[in-house]
Steps between C-alpha positions, in 0.01 A plus 500: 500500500768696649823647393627239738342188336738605201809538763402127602472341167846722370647397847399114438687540159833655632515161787417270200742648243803523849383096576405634813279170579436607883371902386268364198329290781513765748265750225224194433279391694527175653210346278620664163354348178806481260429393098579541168458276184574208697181515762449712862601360797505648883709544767885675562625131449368530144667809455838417674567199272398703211750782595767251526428316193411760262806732471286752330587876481174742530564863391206718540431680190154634507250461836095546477277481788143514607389469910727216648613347157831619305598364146841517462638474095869315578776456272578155631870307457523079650821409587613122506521404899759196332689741237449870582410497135259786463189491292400826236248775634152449495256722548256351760215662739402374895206565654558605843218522813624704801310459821660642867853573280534157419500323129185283555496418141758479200394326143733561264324562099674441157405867433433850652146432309398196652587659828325764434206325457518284750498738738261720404764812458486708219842696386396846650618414829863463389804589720760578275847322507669849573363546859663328793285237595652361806 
């Protein structure tokens, strides 16, 4: 893990959160596995159409990593693509695998423990929400 494997995963949230379809693509790699409580699917078509049809907000609270993985706790907003109607925070976690600078890997967790967990990260390798990340 490098301080730049953070600057990916905090970069990847800034495109997201702008609806920057074309830069979120640009930081994965081509054969990115994208899931969440729905199921894991691959590929940058995946994650255009999910870009375009979420209209979800990301903000970065806390980020943990360990070698090329980064858990990122995310206080998380959906917006209606039909009404603009926006949904309350959440508080949600993603598991994020960078390989060459690239998001190779993003599954989004209910919690910051799951995600934990899942990724084999304990929460003494936190970056705190106070340092510029990007």
């Amino acid at each position: 893990m490098t301080a730049s494997d953070v600057s990916v995963v905090a970069a990847w949230h800034d495109a997201l959160n702008h609806g920057d379809v074309d830069r979120v693509l640009a930081l994965s790699h081509p054969d990115i596995e994208v899931g969440g409580p729905r199921g894991t699917s691959r590929g940058v078509d995946v994650l255009r159409e999910w870009v375009d049809r979420a209209g979800i907000h990301m903000e970065l609270c806390r980020v943990f990593h360990r070698a090329d993985t980064v858990v990122a706790e995310q206080a998380a907003m959906w917006c209606s693509t039909d009404t603009g109607e926006a949904t309350d925070r959440q508080t949600v976690a993603s598991v994020f695998v960078v390989r060459d600078g690239r998001v190779a890997r993003v599954v989004r967790h209910p919690g910051l423990a799951d995600a934990l967990r899942a990724a084999g990260v304990d929460a003494f390798g936190a970056v705190g929400p106070e340092q510029d990340m990007v």
